[in-house]
C-alpha positions as CSV (number, residue, x, y, z in Angstrom):
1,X,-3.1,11.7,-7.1
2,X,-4.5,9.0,-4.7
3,X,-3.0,9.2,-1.2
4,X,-1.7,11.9,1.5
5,X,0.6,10.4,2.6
6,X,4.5,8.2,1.8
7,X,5.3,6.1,4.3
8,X,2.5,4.6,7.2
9,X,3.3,2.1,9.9
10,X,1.0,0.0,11.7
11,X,-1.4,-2.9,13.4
12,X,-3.5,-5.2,10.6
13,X,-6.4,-6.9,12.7
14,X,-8.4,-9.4,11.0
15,X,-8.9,-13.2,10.1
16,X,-5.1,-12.9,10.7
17,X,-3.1,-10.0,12.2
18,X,0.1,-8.7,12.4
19,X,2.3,-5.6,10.9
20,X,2.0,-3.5,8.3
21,X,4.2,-1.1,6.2
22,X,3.1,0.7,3.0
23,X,5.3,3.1,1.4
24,X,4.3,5.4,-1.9
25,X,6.4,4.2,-4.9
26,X,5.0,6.1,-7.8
27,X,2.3,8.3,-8.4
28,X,-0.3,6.2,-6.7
29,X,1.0,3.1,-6.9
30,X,2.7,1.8,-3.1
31,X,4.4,-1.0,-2.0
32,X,3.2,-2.7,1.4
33,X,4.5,-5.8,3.5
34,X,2.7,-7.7,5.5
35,X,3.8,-9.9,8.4
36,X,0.6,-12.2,9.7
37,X,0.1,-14.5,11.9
38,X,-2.9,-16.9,12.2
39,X,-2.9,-18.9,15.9
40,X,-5.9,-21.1,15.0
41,X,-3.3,-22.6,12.2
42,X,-0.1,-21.9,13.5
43,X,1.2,-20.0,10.4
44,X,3.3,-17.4,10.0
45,X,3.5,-15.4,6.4
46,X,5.3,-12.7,5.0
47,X,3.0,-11.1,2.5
48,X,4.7,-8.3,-0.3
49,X,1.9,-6.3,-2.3
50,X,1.9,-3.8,-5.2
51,X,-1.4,-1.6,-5.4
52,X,-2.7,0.8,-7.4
53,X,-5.1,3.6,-5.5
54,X,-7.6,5.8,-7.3
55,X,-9.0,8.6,-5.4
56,X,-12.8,8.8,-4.1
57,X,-13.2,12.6,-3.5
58,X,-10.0,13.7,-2.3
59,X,-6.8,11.2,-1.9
60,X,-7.5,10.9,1.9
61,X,-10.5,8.4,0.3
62,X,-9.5,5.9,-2.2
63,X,-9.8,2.5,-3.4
64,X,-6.6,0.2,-4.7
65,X,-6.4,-2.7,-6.1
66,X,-3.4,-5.0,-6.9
67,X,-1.1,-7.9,-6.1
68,X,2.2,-9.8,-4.3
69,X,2.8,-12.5,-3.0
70,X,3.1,-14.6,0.0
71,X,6.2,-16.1,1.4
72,X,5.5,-18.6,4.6
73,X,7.4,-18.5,7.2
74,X,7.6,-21.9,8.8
75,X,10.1,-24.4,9.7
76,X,7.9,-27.4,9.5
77,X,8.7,-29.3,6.1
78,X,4.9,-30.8,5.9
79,X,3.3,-27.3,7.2
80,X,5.4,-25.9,4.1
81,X,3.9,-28.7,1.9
82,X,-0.2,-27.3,2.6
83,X,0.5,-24.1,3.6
84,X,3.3,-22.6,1.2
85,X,4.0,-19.8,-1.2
86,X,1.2,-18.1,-2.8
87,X,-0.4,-15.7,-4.8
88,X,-2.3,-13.0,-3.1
89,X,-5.2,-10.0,-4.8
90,X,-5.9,-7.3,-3.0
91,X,-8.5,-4.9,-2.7
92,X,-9.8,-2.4,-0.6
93,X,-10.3,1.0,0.7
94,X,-8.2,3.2,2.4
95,X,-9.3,6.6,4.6
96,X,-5.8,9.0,6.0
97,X,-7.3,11.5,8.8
98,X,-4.4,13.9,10.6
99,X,-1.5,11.0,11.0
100,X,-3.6,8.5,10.7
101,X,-4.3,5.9,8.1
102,X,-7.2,3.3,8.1
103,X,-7.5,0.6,5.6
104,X,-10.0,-2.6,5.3
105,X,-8.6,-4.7,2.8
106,X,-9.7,-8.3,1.4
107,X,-7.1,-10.3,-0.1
108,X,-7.7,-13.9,-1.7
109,X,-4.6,-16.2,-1.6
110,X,-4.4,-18.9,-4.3
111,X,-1.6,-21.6,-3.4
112,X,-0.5,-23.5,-5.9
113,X,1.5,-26.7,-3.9
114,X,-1.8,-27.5,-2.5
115,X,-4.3,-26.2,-5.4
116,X,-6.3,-24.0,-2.5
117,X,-7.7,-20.8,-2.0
118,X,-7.5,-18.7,1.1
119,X,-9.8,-15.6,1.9
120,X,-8.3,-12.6,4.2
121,X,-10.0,-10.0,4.8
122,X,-8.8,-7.1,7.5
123,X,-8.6,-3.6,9.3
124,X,-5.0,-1.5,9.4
125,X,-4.6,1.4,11.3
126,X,-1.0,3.1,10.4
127,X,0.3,6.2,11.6
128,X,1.9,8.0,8.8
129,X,5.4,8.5,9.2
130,X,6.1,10.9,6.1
131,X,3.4,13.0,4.8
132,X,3.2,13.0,0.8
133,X,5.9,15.0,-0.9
134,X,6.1,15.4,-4.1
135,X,8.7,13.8,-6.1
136,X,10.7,15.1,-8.6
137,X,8.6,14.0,-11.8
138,X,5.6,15.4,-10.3
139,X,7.0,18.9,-10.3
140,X,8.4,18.5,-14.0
141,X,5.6,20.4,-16.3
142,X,4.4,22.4,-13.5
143,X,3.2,25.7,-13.8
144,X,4.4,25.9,-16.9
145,X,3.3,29.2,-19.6
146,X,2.3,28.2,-23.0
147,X,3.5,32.2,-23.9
148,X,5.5,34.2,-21.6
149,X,6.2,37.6,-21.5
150,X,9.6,39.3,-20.0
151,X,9.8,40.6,-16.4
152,X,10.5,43.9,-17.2
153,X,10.6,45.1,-14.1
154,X,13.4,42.6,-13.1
155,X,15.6,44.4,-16.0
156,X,14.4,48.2,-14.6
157,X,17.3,50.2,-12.7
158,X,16.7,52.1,-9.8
């Protein structure tokens, strides 16, 4: 298992910033938006990512990889035209100490409408909101005895 936590919350400070939410899916996959904003273009995105993390360690270390997409957020037909939706990779790695989670993540965007390629790259902080719990197919198969013997001292009157 990859990461301690379920559900972080926080600032993403890079080539663009904005807000971040990740939340645990599966396992070790999560789900994280992304709402950016870059002033030197004047573009706004909404950014939706799958990942996959694979523990370095323990799960408070880890490195994911993955995908989304990105969804611009602009009212401007032309700014639509060169700046719209695109395909974003993602990779990174990813530290949780206490209730907090840090993350530096790179994340080429490949636009298609304008046949370009963007390069992201950034530091989250989060505070995590729900430490991991496990869910219910993680506790199937647990602690389970090949061979078991009776409690017999369960059936033993007093």
């Amino acid at each position: 298992m990859a990461q301690s936590y379920n559900t972080t919350a926080g600032v993403r400070l890079g080539t663009e910033w904005g807000l971040s939410v990740k939340q645990r899916v599966y396992e070790s996959f999560t789900a994280e938006a992304i709402l950016q904003t870059n002033r030197k273009q004047n573009e706004t995105a909404l950014t939706f990512l799958a990942v996959d993390h694979k523990a370095i360690l323990s799960r408070r270390l880890n490195l994911f990889f993955g995908g989304g997409v990105r969804l611009p957020l602009q009212n401007n037909v032309n700014a639509l035209r060169e700046d719209g939706f695109g395909v974003v990779g993602a990779a990174g790695l990813e530290f949780t100490f206490a209730k907090l989670n840090f993350t530096w993540d790179y994340l080429p965007v490949f636009i298609p409408s304008a046949l370009s390629f963007r390069m992201q790259s950034a530091m989250s902080i989060r505070y995590v909101i729900q430490k991991r719990d496990k869910f219910s197919w993680e506790n199937k198969n647990k602690n389970k005895k090949l061979f078991s013997l009776p409690n017999l001292k369960k059936n033993q009157k007093k």
